[in-house]
N, C-alpha and C positions, 0 to 999 in steps of 0.2 A: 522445619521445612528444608527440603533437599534443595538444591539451586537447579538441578529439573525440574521440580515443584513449580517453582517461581519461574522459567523461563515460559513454560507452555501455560501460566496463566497472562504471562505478560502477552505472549501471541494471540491469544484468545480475548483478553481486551482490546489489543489493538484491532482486531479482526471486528470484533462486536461492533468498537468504535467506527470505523469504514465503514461496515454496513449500513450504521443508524446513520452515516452523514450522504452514502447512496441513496438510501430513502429517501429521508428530507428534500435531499436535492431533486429528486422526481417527482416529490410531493408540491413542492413551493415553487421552485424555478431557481433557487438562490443558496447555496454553492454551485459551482458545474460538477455533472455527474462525470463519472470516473471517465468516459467512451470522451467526453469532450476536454478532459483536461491532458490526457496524455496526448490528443492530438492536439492542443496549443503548445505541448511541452517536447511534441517530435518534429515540431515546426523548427526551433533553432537546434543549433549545434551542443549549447551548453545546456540546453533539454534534451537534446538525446543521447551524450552524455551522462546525465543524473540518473534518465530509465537505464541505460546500460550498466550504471554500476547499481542502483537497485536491483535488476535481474540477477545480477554477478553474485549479489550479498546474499538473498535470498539463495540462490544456488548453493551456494559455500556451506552457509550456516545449517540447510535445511534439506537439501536436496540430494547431497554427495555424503555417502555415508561408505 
């Protein structure tokens, strides 16, 4: 297996995994769904910090080619 193999399967789990806890979370009530945890987490500073370098990372690794 190439280590592009392995990276775009790891994205693809992790994605799957987000999904399934999206669901759940609209299903049950119990995680918060994504719309209400980024807005608990853009409420302080060192939360929107963390999204900011999330978007950063995500840009870097995936977006800027």
């Amino acid at each position: 297996m190439t280590g592009t193999t392995v990276s775009v399967t790891a994205v693809v789990l992790l994605l799957a995994a987000g999904l399934s806890l999206e669901v759940s979370a609209r299903r049950r009530g119990s995680p918060a769904p994504l719309a209400q945890a980024l807005s608990a987490a853009m409420r302080t500073t060192p939360g929107r910090l963390a999204v900011l370098l999330a978007w950063a990372w995500l840009g870097v690794h995936f977006l800027a080619r």
